[in-house]
BAMAR-929795 format. One line per field, with one value per residue: x, y, z of N, C-alpha, C, O in turn; residue number from 0. Coordinates in steps of 0.05 Angstrom, whole numbers. Example, Ala and Ser with C-alpha at 12.3 -4.5 7.8 and 13.67 -1.06 7.14 Angstrom:
n_east	c(264_257)
n_north	c(-114_-45)
n_up	c(156_142)
ca_east	c(246_273)
ca_north	c(-90_-21)
ca_up	c(156_143)
c_east	c(264_258)
c_north	c(-66_1)
c_up	c(156_157)
o_east	c(285_268)
o_north	c(-66_23)
o_up	c(169_161)
k	c(0_1)
END
This chain:
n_east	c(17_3_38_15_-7_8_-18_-2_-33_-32_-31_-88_-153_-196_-249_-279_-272_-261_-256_-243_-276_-247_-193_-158_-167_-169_-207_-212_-239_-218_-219_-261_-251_-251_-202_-174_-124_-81_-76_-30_24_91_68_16_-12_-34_-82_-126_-167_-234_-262_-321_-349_-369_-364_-345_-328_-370_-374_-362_-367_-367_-388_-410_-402_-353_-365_-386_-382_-390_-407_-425_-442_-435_-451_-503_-508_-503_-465_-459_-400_-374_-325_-309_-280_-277_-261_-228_-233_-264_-331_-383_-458_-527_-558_-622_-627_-668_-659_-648_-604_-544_-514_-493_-476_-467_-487_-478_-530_-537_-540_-530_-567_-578_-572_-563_-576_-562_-580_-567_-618_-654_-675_-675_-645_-669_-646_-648_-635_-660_-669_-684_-693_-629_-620_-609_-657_-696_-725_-762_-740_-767_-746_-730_-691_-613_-585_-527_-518_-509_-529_-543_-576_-573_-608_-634_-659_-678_-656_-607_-617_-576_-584_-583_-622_-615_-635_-630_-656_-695_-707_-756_-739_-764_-775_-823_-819_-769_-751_-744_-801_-776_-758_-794_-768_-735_-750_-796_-850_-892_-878_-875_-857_-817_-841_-833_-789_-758_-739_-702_-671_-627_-616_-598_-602_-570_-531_-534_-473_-460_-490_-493_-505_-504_-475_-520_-563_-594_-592_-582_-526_-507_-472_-461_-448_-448_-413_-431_-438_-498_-529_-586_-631_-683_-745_-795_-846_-888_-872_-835_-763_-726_-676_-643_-574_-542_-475_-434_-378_-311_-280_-269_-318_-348_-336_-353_-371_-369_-390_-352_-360_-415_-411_-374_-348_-321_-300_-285_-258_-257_-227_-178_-157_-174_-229_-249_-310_-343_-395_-462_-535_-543_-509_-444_-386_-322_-261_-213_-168_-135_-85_-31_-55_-27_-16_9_18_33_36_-23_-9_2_-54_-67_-71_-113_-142_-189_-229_-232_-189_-208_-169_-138_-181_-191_-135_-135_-184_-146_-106_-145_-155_-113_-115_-142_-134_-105_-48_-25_12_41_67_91_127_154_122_89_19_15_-19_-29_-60_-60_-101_-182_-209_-240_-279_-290_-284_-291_-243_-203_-226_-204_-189_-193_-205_-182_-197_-174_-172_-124_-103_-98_-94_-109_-97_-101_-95_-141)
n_north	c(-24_40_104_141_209_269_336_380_435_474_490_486_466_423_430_413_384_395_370_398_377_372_362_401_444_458_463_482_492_535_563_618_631_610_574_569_522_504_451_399_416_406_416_442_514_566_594_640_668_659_706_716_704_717_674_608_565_517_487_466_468_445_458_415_427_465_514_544_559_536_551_549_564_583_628_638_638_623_628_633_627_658_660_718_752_793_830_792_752_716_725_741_705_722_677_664_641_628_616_611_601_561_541_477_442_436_415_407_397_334_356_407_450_467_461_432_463_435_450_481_490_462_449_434_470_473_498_546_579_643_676_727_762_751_729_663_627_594_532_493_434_408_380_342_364_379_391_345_323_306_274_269_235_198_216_267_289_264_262_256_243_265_261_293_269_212_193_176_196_196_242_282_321_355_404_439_451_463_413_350_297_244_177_115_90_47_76_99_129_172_239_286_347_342_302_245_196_156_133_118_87_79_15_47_99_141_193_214_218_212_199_169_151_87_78_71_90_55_33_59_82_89_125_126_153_107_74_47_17_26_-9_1_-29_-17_-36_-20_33_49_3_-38_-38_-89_-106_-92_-83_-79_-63_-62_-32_-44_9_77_135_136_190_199_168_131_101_59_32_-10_-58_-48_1_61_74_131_168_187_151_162_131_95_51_-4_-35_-86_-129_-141_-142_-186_-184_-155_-136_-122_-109_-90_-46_8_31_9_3_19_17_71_97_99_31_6_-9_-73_-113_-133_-194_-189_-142_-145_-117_-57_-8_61_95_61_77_128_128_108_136_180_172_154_213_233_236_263_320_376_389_358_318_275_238_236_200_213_194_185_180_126_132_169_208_251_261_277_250_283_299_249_247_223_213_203_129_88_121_162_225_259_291_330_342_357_397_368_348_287_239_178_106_65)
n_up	c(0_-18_11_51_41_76_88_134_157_198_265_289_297_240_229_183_109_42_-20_-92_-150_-186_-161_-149_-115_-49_5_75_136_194_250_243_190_122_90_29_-15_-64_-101_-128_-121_-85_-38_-8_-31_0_-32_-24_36_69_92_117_165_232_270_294_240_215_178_109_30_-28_-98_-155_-207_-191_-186_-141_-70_-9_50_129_195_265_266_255_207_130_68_10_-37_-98_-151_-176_-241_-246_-203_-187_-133_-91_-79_-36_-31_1_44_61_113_163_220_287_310_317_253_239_202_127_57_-7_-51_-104_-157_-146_-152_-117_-38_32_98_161_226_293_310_308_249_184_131_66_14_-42_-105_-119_-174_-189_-143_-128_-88_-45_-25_29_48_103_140_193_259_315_352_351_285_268_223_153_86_25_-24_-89_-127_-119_-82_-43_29_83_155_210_274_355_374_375_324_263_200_141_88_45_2_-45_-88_-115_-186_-189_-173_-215_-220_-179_-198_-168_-113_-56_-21_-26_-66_-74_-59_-41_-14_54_64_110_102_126_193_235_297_348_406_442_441_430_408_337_302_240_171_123_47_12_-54_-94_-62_-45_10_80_121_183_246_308_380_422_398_358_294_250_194_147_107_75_54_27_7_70_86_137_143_104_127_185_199_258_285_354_367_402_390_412_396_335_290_230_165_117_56_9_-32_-55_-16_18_71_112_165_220_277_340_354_319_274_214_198_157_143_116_78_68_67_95_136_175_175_209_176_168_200_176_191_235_297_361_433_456_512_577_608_660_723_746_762_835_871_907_888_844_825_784_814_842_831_786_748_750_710_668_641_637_596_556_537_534_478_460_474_437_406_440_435_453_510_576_569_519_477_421_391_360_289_239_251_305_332_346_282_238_193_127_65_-4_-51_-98_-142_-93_-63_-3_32_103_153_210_289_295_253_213_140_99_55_46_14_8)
ca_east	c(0_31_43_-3_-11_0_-20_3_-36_-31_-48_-121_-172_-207_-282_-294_-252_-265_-234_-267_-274_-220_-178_-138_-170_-184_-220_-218_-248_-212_-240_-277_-252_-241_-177_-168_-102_-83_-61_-16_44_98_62_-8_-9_-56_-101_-144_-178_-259_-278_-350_-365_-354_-359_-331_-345_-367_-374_-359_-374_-357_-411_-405_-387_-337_-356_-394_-368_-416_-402_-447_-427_-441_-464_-535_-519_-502_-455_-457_-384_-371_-298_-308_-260_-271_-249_-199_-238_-289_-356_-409_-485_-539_-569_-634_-635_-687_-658_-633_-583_-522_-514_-476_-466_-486_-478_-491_-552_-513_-547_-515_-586_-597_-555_-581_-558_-568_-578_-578_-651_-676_-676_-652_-666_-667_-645_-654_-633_-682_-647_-698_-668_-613_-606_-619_-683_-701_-750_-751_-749_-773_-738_-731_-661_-591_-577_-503_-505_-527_-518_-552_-589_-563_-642_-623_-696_-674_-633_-613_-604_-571_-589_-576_-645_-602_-645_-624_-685_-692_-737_-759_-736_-767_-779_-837_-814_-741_-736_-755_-808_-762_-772_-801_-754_-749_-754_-821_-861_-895_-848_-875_-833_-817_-844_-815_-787_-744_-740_-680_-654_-623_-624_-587_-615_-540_-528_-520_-452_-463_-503_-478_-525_-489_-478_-545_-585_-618_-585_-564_-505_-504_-454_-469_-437_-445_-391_-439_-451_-519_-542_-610_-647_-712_-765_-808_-855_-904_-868_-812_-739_-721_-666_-624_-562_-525_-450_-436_-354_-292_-272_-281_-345_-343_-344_-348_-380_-372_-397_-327_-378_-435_-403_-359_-352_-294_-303_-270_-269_-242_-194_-162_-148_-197_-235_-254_-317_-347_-414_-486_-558_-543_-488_-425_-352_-295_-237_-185_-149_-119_-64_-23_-55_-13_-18_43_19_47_18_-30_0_-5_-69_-62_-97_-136_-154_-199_-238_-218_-202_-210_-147_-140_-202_-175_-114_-156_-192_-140_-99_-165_-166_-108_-121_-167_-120_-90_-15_0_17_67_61_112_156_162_124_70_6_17_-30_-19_-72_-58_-121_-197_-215_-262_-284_-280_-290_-282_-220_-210_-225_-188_-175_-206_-180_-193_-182_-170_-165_-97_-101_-80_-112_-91_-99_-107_-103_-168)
ca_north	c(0_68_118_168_243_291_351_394_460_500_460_496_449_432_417_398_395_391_377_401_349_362_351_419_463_438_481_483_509_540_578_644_626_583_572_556_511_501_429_397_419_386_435_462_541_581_618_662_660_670_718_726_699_725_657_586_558_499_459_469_447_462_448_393_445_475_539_549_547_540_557_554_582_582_662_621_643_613_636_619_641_650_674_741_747_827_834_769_748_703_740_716_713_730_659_670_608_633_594_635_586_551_524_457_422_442_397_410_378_316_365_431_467_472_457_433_461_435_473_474_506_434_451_434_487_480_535_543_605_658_694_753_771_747_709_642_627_568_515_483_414_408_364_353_369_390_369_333_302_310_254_270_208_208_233_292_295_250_280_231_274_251_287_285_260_192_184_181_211_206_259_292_355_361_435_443_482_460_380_336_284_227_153_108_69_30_90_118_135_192_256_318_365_341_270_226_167_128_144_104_96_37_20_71_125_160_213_204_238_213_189_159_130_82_101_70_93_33_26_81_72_111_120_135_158_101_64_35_19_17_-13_-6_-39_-16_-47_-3_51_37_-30_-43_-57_-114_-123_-69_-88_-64_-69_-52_-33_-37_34_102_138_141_222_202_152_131_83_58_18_-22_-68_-37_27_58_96_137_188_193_131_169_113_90_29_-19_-60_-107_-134_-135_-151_-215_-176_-134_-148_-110_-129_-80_-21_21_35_-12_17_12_37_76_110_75_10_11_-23_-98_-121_-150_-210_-162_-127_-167_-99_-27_14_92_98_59_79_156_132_103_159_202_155_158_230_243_234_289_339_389_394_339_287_257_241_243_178_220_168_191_151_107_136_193_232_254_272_265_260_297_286_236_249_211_228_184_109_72_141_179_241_265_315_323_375_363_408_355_342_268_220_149_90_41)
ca_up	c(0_-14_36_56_38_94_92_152_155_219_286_294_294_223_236_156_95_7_-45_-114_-163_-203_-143_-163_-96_-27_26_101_159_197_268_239_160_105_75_-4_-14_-96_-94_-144_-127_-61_-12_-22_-35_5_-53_-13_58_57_114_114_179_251_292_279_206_230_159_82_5_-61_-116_-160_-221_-176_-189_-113_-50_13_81_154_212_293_272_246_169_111_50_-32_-50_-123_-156_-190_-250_-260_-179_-177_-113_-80_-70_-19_-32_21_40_72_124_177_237_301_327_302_239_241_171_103_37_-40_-76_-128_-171_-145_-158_-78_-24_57_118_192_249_325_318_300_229_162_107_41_0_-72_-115_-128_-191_-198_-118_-127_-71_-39_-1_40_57_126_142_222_277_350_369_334_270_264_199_129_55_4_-45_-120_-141_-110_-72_-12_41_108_173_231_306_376_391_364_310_227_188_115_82_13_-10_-65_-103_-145_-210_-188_-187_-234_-205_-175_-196_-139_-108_-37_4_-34_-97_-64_-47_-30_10_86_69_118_87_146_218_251_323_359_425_468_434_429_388_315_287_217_158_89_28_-11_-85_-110_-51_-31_42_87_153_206_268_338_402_430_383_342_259_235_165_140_80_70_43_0_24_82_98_154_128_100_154_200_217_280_298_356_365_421_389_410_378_301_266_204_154_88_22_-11_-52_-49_-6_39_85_131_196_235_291_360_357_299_260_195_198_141_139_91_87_59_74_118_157_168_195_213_157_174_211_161_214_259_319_392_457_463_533_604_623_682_745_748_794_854_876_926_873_828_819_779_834_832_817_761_728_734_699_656_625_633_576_536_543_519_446_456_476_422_400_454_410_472_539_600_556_499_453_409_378_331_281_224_259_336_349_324_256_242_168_119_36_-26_-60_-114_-134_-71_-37_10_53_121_169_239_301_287_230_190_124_106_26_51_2_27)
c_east	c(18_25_21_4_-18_-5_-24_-4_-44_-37_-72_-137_-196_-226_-296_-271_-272_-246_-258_-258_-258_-199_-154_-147_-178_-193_-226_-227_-230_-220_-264_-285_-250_-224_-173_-145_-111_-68_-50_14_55_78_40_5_-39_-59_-114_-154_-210_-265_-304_-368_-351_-350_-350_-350_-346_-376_-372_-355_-373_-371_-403_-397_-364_-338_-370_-374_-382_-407_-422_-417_-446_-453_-495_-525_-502_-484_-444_-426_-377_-348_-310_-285_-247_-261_-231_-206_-262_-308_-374_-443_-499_-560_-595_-651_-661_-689_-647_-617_-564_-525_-494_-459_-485_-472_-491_-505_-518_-520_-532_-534_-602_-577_-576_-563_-569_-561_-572_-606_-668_-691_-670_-663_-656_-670_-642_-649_-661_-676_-663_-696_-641_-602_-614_-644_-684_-727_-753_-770_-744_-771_-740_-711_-645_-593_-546_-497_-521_-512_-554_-556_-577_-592_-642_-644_-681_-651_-640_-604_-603_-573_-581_-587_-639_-618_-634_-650_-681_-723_-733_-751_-751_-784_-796_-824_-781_-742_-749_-771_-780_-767_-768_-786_-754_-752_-782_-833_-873_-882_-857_-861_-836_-826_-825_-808_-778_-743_-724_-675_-641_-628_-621_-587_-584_-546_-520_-501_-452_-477_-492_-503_-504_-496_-498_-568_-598_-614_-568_-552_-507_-487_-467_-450_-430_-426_-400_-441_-479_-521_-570_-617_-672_-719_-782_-827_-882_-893_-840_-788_-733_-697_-648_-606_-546_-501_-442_-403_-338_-285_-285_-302_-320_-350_-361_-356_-369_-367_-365_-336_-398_-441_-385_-358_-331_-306_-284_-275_-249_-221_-180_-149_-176_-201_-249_-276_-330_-374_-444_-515_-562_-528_-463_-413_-340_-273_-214_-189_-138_-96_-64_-38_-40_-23_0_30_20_18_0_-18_-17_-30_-55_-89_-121_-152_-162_-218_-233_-218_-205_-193_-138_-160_-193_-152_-121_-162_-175_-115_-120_-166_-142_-94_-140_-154_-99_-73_-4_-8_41_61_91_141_162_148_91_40_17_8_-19_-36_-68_-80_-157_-196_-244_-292_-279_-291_-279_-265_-220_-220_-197_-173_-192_-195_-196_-191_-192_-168_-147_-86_-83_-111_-93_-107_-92_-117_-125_-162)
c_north	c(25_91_137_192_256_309_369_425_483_475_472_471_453_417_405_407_386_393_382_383_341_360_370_442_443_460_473_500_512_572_598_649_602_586_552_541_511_467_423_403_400_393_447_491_545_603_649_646_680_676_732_717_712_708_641_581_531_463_476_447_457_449_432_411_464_509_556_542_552_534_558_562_583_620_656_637_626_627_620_639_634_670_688_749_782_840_808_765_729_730_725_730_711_702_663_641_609_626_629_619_569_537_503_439_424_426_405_381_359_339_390_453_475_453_459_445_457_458_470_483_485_435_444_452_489_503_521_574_624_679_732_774_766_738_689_645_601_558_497_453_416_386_367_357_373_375_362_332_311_296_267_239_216_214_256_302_285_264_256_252_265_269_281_275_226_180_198_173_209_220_272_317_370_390_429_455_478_431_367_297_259_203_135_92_57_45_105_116_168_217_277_322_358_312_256_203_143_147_118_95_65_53_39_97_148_179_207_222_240_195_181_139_114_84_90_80_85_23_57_63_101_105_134_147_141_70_50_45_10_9_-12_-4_-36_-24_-37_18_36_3_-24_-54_-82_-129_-96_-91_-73_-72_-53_-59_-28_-4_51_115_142_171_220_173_154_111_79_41_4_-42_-65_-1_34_88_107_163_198_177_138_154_101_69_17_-37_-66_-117_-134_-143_-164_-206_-164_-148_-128_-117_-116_-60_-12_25_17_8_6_25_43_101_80_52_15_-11_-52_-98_-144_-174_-202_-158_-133_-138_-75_-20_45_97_101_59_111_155_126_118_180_186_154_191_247_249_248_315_354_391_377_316_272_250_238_230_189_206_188_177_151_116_159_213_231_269_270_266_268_301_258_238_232_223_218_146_102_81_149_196_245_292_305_351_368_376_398_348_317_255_199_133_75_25)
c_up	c(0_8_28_43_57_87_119_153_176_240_291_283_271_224_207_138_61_-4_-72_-126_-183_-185_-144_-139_-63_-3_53_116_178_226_255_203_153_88_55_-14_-47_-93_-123_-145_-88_-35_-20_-14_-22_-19_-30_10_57_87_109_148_205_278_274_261_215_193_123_56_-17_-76_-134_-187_-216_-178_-164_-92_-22_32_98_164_247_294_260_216_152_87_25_-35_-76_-135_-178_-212_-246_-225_-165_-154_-113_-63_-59_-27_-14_16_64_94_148_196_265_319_307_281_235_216_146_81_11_-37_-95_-152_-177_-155_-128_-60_11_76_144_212_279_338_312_272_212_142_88_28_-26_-76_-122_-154_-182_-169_-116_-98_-57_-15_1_51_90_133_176_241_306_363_345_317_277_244_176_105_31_-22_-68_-134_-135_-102_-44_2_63_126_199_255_329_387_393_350_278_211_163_105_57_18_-26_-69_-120_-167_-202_-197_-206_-217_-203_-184_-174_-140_-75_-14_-1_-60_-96_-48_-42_-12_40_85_91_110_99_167_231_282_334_391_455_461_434_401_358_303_252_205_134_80_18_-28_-93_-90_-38_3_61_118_161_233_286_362_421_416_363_308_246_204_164_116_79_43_18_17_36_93_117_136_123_122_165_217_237_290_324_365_399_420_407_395_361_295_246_195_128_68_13_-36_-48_-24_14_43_99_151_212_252_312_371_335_285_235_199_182_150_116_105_65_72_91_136_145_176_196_200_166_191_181_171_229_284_347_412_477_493_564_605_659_700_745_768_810_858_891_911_843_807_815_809_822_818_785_736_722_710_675_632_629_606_550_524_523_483_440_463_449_424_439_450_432_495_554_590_531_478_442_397_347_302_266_232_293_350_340_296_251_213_154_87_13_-38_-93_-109_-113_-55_-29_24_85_140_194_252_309_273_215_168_114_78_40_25_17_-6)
o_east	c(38_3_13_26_-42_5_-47_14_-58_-44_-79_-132_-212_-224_-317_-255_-292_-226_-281_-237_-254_-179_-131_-134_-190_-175_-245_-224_-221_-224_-287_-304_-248_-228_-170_-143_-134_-46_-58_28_40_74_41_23_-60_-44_-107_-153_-213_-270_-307_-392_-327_-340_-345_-374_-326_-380_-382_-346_-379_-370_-378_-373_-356_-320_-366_-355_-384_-398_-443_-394_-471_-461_-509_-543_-485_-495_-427_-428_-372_-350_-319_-266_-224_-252_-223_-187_-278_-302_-382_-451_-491_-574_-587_-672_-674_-712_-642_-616_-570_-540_-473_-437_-509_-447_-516_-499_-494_-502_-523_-524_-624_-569_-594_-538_-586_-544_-574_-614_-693_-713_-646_-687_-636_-687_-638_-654_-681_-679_-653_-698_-630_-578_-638_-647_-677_-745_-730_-794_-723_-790_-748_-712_-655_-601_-537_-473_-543_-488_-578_-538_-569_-590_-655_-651_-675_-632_-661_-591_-624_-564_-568_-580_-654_-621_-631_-661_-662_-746_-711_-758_-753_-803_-790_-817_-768_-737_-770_-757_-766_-791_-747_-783_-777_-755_-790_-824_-866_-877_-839_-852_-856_-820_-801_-827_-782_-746_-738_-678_-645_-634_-634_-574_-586_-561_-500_-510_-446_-481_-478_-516_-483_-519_-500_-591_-613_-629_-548_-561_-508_-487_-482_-429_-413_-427_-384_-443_-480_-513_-581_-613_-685_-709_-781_-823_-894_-906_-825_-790_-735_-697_-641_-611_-537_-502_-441_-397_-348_-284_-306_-305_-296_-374_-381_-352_-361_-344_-353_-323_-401_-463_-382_-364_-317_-315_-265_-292_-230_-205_-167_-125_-199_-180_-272_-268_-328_-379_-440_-511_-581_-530_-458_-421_-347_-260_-195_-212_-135_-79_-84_-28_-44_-38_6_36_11_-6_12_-18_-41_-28_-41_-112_-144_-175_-148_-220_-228_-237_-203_-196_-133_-158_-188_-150_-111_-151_-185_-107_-112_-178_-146_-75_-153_-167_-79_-68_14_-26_59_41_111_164_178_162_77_45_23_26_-1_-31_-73_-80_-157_-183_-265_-316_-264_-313_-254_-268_-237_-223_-175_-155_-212_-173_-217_-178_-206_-166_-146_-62_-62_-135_-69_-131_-70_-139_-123_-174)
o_north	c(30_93_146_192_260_308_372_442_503_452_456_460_472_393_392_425_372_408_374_371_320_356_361_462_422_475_457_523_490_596_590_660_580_602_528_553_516_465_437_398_389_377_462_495_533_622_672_621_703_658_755_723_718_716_646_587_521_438_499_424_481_424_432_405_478_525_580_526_576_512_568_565_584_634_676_650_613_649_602_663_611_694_676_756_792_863_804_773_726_746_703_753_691_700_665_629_588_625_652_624_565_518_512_427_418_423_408_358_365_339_396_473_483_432_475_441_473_476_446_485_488_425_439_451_504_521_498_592_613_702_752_799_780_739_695_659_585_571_490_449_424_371_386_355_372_352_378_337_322_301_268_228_239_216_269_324_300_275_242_272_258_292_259_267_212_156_222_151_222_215_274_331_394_396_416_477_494_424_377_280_256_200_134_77_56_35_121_99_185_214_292_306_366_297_257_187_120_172_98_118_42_75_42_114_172_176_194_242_260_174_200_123_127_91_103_79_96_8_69_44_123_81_152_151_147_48_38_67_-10_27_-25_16_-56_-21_-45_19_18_-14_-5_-72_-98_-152_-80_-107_-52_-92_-29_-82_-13_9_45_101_146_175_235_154_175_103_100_38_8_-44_-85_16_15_111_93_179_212_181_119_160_101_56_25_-55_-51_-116_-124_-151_-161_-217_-162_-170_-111_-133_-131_-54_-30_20_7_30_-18_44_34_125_57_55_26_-33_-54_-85_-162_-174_-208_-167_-128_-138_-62_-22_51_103_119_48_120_173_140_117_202_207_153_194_265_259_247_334_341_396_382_300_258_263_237_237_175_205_201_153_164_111_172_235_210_284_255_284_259_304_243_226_229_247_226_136_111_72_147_189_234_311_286_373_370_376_407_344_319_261_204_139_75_5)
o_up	c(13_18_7_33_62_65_128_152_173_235_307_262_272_221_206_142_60_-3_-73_-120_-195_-198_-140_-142_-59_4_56_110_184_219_257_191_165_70_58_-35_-56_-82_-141_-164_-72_-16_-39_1_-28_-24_-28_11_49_104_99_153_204_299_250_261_222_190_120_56_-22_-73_-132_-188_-234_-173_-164_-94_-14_36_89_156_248_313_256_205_164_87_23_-34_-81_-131_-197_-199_-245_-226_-142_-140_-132_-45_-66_-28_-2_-4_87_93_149_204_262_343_283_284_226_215_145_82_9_-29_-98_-169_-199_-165_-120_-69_16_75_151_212_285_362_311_269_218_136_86_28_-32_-59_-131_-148_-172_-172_-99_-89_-53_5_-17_61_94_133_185_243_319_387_322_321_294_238_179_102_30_-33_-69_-158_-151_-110_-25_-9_65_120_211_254_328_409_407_356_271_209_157_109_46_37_-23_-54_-140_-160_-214_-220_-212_-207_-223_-178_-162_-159_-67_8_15_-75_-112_-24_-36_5_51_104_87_110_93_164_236_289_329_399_476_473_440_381_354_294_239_217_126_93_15_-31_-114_-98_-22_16_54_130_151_241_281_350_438_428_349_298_232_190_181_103_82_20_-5_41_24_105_110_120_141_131_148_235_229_304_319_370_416_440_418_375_363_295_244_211_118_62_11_-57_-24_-13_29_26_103_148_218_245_307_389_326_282_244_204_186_165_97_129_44_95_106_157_122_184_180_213_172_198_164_153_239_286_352_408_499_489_567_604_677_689_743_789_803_852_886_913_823_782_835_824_798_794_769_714_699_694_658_609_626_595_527_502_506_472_419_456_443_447_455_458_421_502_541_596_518_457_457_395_327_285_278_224_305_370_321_286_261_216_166_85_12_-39_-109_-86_-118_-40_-42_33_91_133_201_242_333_273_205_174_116_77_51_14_41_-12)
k	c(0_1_2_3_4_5_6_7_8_9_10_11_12_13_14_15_16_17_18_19_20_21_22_23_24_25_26_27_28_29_30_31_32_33_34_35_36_37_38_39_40_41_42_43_44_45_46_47_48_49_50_51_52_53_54_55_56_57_58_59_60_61_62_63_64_65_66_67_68_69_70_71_72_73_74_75_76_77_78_79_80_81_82_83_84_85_86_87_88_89_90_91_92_93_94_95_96_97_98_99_100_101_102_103_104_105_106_107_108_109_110_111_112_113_114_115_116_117_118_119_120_121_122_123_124_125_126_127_128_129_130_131_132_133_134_135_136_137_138_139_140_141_142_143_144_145_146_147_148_149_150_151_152_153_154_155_156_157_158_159_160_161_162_163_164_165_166_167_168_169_170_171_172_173_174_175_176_177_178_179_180_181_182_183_184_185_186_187_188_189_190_191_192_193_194_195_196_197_198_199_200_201_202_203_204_205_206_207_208_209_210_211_212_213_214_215_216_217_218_219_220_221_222_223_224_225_226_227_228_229_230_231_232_233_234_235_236_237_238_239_240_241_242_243_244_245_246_247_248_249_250_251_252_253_254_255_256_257_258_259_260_261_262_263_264_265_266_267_268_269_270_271_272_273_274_275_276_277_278_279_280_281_282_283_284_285_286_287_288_289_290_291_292_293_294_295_296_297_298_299_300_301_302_303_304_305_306_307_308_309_310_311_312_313_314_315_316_317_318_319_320_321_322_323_324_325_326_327_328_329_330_331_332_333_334_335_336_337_338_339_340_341_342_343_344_345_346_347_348_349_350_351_352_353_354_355_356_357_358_359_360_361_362_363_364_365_366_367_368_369_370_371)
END
């Protein structure tokens, strides 16, 4: 397998990353902005930095023609930036989201004729251009707690939307006079706007961090907080899935989700290491690590025969060993030894790169090309 692709770009913590699809710009978040890299050469080039917001940018996306670039923000708004040739700059457009609390994660339509963004106002709102204002207005799809997560269907109607209420929701989008009716497949036939089409949860009701369709649609995964991998196969509309499977994992929670094909998926999050499984309809597995992982921090003290049961002690030492793989720019502890892992801290994304790549980021402010 060939070596990774670091990318080392400040240590600030990067809450989402893109690459556009010719694989020639890549965009991060970055506390208050978003920072444009030119890739292609040993060392990305910072292009330009997009200040439009005045809290953290808490997610970003670049349109599937590359000629958008969509930002949220913990200031509740939204921004369409589009490169101006006759002022050699990115210009932002006024997205009219209607929420009065944080926005958390926004994603282009496959279409790139409307783009969603979650909220912490228990929202998701579809925006759509309005030319004859010239600027985006939105539709609102209505939940019961934060969103987290947002995948987009290849019909470009279905949206999946993961929350803290620890339920993964799939629901219609659809735009009169924008989409083109959808054809029925095993989540519906019937689509008007806000349809519910799946309604998820397992059993410990944990938070969901993320959602992924795979590329035809017909099954969505979801990760939890409580270390778990959902699959579900639905059935057709009005009927129960054909089967949900649930993994549930030794790791740390999972971030991040994602399809590598029909058949397999790779996760990763707060054990900063990617994880490979394999699987379909009858069940999943675990096939790999991407990374040798170790556990280069001190051993806890042998037990004694006494001591058949954790004591305090060693349960502090415990989580304070778990803990710190959650701490910023300390990638060492007291022996000098570092983890194992190319990321020292979560990851925080995970995007398709090319076939049998994918990248990631971390609040290591590392952005990272992984063969899978």
């Amino acid at each position: 397998m060939s070596t990774p692709i670091v990318y080392q770009l400040g240590h600030k913590p990067i809450k989402d990353h893109v690459f556009s699809s010719d694989r020639s710009l890549l965009a991060i978040t970055k506390d208050n902005t978003v920072e444009i890299y030119r890739i292609g050469t040993a060392k990305p080039q910072l292009v330009t930095t997009l200040k439009g917001h005045d809290k953290t940018v808490t997610s970003v996306d670049i349109s599937p023609d590359n000629s958008k670039i969509l930002t949220c923000s913990q200031d509740r708004n939204a921004l369409v930036w589009e490169y101006s040739q006759a002022e050699g700059e990115y210009k932002p457009t006024l997205v009219l989201l209607r929420i009065n609390k944080a926005a958390t994660c926004c994603r282009w339509s496959p279409n790139g004729d409307k783009f969603a963004v979650g909220s912490n106002d228990r929202i998701v709102a579809i925006c759509y251009y309005e030319e004859e204002n010239d600027w985006w207005v939105s539709k609102h799809l209505r939940l019961r707690s934060t969103v987290t997560s947002l995948d987009w269907h290849p019909n470009n109607v279905l949206l999946a939307v993961g929350s803290t209420d620890g339920h993964a929701r799939v629901f219609s989008t659809f735009i009169k006079g924008l989409d083109a009716k959808p054809a029925p497949s095993v989540w519906g036939s019937r689509l008007p706007f806000q349809t519910l089409c799946g309604d998820f949860t397992n059993e410990t009701g944990a938070w969901v961090h993320a959602v992924s369709f795979n590329p035809n649609g017909d099954s969505l995964a979801y990760v939890s907080h409580d270390s778990s991998l959902v699959l579900v196969y639905p059935e057709g509309e009005g009927l129960p899935p054909k089967n949900i499977v649930s993994l549930k994992t030794n790791y740390l929670p999972f971030k991040s989700v994602l399809f590598l094909g029909e058949n397999s998926l790779v996760a990763s999050g707060h054990n900063c290491n990617l994880i490979v499984f394999q699987g379909d309809e009858s069940g999943w597995k675990q096939t790999k690590e991407l990374e040798q992982q170790k556990d280069l921090i001190h051993d806890l003290p042998p037990k004694t025969d006494e001591d058949e049961e954790i004591s305090s002690h060693d349960a502090l030492n415990m989580f304070r060993q778990l803990d710190l793989k959650g701490k910023v720019n300390k990638a060492s502890d007291k022996s000098g030894k570092a983890l194992s892992t190319i990321h020292q801290n979560t990851v925080t994304a995970i995007k398709y790169f090319t076939k049998g790549k994918v990248s990631t980021s971390g609040i290591d402010g590392k952005v990272v090309i992984f063969n899978v």
